[in-house]
C-alpha positions as CSV (number, residue, x, y, z in Angstrom):
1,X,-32.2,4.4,6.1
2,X,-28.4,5.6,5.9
3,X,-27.3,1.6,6.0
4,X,-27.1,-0.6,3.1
5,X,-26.2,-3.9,2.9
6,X,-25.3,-5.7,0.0
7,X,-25.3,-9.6,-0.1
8,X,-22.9,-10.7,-3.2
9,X,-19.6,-11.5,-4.5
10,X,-17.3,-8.3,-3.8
11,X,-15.7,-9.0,-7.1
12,X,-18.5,-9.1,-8.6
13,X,-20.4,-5.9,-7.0
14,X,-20.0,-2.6,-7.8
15,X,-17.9,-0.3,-4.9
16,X,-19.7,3.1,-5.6
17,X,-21.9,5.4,-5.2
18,X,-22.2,8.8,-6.7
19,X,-22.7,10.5,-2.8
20,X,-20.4,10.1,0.4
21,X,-20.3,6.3,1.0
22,X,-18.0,4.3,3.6
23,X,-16.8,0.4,3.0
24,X,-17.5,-1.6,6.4
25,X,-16.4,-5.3,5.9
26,X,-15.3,-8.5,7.4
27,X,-13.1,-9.7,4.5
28,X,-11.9,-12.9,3.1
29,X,-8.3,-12.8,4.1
30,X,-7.0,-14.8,1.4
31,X,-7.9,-11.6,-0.9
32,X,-7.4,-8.8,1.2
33,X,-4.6,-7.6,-1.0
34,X,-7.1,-7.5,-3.9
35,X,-9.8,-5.6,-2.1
36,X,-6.8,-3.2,-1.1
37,X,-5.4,-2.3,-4.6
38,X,-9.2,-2.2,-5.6
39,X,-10.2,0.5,-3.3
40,X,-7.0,2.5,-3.8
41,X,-8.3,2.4,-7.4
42,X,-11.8,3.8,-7.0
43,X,-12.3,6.8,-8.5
44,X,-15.2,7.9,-6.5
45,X,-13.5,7.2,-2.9
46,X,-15.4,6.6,0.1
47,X,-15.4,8.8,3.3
48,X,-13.8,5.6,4.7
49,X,-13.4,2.0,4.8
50,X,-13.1,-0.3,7.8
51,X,-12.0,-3.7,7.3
52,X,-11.6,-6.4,9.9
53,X,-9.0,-8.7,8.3
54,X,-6.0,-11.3,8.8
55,X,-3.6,-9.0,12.1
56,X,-0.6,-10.0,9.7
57,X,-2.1,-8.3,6.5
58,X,-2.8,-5.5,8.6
59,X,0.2,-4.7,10.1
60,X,1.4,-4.8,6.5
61,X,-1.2,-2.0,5.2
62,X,-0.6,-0.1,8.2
63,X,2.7,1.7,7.9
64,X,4.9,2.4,10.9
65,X,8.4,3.5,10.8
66,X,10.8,0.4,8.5
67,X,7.6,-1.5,7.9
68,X,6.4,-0.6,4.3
69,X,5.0,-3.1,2.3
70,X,3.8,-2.8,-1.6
71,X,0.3,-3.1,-0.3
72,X,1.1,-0.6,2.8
73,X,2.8,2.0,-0.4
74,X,-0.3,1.7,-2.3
75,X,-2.3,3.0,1.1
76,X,0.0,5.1,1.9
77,X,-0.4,7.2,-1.5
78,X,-3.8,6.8,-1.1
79,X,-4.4,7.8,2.2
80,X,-4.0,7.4,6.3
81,X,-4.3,4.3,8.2
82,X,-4.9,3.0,11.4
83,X,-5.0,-0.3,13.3
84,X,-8.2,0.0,15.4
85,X,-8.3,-3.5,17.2
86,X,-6.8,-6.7,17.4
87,X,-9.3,-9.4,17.6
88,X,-8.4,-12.7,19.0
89,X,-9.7,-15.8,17.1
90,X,-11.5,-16.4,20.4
91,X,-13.8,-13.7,19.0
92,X,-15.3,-16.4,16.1
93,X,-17.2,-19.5,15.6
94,X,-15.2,-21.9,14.7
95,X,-12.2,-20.2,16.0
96,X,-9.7,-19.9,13.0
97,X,-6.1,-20.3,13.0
98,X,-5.3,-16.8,13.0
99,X,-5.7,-13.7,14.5
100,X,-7.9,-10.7,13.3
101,X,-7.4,-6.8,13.4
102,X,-10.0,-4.1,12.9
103,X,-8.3,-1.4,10.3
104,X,-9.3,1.9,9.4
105,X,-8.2,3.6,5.8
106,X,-9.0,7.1,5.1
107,X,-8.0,8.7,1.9
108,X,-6.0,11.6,1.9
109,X,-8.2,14.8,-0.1
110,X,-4.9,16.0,-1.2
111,X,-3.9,12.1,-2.8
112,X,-2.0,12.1,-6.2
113,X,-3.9,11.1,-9.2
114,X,-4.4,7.5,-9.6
115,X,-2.3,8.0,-13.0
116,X,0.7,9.1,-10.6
117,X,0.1,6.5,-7.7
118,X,0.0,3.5,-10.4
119,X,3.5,4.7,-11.6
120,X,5.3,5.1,-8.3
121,X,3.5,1.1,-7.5
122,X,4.8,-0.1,-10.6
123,X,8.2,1.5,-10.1
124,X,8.4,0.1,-6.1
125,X,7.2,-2.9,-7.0
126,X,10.6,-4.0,-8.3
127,X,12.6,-3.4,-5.1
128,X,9.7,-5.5,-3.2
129,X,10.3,-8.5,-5.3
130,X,13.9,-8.2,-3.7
131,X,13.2,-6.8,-0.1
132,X,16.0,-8.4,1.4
133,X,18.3,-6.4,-0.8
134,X,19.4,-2.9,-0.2
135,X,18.2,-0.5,-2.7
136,X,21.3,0.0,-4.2
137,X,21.7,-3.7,-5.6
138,X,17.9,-3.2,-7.0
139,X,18.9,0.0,-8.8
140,X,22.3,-1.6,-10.1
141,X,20.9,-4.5,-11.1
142,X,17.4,-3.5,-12.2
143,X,17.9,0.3,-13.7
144,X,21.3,-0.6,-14.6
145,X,22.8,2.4,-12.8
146,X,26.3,3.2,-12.5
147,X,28.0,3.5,-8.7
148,X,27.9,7.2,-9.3
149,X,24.5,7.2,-10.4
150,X,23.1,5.5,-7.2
151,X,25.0,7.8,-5.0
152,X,23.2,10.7,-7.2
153,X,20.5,9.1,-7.1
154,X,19.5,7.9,-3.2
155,X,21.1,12.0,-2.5
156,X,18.8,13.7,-4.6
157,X,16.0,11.5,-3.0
158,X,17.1,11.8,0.5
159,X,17.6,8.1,1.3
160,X,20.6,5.9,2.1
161,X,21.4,3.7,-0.3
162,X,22.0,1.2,2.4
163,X,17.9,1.2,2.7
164,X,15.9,-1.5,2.4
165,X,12.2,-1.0,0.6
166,X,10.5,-1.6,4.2
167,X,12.6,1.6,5.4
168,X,11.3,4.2,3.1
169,X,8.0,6.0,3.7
170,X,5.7,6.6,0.4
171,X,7.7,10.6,0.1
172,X,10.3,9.4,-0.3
173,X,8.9,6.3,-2.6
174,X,7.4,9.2,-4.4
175,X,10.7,11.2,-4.9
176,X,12.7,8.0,-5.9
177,X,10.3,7.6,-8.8
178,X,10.5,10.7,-9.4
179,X,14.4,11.2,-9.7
180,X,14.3,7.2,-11.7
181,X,11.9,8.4,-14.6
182,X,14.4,11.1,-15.5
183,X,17.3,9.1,-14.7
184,X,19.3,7.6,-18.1
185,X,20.4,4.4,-17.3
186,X,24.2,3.6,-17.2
187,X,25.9,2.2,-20.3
């Protein structure tokens, strides 16, 4: 009586309830990323949610040091996450091509408002697009900053401007958005 099961489309079902709830699926990896965004979006969060999903996608949601990812930030703000178990395609009928891991999200009760979380995505997302690039060259070339400016900037948000995105952790993700939003852009 504590289990239900719902046979539908996931983009099509609703993904709350109005009492503690968790989210146990074996999801379609070629949309994990939108069933991630979509449940750092609820606004009735579950307890948990445990997802068995592509191993690659998962080591990309589950952040470990100079691994962050856009969809690992938007966890990250959201709450904690852990790889569980890595499943060998051995494990399915038909075997697929890839392998599988077990992942465990739990949101944080102290998470910033989704308002606040959106803001620091949108503002990341940027320096994502050019992950190979340091962050200086994405704040030169997309906040037009000054050389001065960047040094002021990575300081006051305790990061090197040598960093890549995949090197900061969502603090200091959250202080760089911070310190950019009140930042004038160079002239």
């Amino acid at each position: 009586e504590n289990l239900t099961i719902i046979h539908g489309d996931l983009l099509e079902e609703r993904w709350y309830w109005d009492e503690g709830y968790a989210l146990v699926g074996n999801i379609p990896y070629n949309i994990s990323g939108l069933i991630i965004r979509r449940l750092t979006q609820l606004q009735i969060v579950p307890t948990c949610a445990i997802f068995l999903m592509q191993k690659e996608v998962a080591e990309r949601i589950v952040y470990t040091d100079d691994s962050m990812s856009l969809p690992g930030l938007s966890v990250a703000l959201w709450g904690t996450s852990e790889l569980l178990l890595n499943v060998p395609p051995t494990c399915f009928i038909p075997a697929p091509a890839v392998h599988s891991a077990l992942i465990k999200i739990v949101p944080k009760p102290d998470m910033l408002p989704l308002q606040k979380r959106e803001e620091i995505i949108a503002c990341a997302k940027p320096f994502f697009q050019a992950k190979r690039k340091q962050i200086a060259h994405t704040l030169k070339s997309v906040h037009n900053l000054s050389a001065e400016q960047i040094e002021s900037v990575t300081t006051q948000a305790n990061i090197s401007p040598t960093s890549r995105p995949e090197n900061l952790s969502a603090e200091n993700w959250t202080a760089l958005c911070d310190i950019l939003r009140t930042c004038p852009a160079a002239s």
